[in-house]
N, C-alpha and C positions, 0 to 999 in steps of 0.2 A: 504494500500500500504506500503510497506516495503522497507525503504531507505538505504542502508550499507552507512556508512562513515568510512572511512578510515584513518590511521596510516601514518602520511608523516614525513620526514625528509629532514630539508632544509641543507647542504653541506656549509659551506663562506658565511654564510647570510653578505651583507654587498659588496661582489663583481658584484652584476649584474649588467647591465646597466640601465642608466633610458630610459625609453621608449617614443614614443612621440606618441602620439593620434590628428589627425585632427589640427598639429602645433605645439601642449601646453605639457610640457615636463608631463613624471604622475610616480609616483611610482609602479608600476603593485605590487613586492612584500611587499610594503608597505598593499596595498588593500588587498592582499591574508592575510597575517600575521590578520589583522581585520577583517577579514569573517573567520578565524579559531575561533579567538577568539570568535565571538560572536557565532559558534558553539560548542567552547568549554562550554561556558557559558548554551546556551539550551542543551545540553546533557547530562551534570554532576550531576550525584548523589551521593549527599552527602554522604547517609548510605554505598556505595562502592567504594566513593572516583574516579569513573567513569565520563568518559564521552571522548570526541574524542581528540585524544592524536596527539598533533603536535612535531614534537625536529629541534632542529637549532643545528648548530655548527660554531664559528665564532671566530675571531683574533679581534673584535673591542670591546673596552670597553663600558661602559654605556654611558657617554657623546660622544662618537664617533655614537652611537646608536641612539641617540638622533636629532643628527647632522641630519643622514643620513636618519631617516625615521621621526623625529618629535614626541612630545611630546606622544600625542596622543596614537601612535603605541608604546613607550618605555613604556607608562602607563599600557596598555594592556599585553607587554612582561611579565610584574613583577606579573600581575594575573594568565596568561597561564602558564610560563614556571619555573621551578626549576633552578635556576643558579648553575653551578658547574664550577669553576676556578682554575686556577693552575700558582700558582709563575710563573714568567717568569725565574725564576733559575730552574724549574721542567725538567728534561727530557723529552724528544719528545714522547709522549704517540704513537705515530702511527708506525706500523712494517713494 
């Protein structure tokens, strides 16, 4: 059987709401962000540097990061994802 996984990109990681499940509040993209990872993780081949490609884009820094989704999930950020930052004197990259 033959599974496609797919190419996502999350938009203001960090602006969702949290969600509430049967009362008890839960991070839904907290959960998602750790079920990528650990498909990042079984996917990846080393010899092509492969495997299922997740991207964020966000305004909140590392400790703001950390806040918001817990350790756990900032742990896994810094394996999954390549950081790229830009001065806050940089020009507004967007047209």
């Amino acid at each position: 059987m033959l599974i496609k996984y797919y190419t996502i990109c999350f938009g203001d990681l960090g602006v969702e709401t949290t969600g509430r499940h049967f009362g008890k509040d839960c991070n839904g993209m907290g959960e998602i962000l750790l079920s990528r990872c650990d498909l990042f993780v079984r996917t990846c081949n080393p010899e092509r540097s492969r495997g299922v490609k997740t991207h964020a884009t966000t305004n909140l820094n590392a400790q703001e990061l950390e806040e918001r989704y817990g350790n756990r999930v900032r742990s896994r950020m810094r394996q999954m994802f390549n950081l790229i930052s830009f001065d806050a004197k940089s020009v507004d990259k967007r047209s």
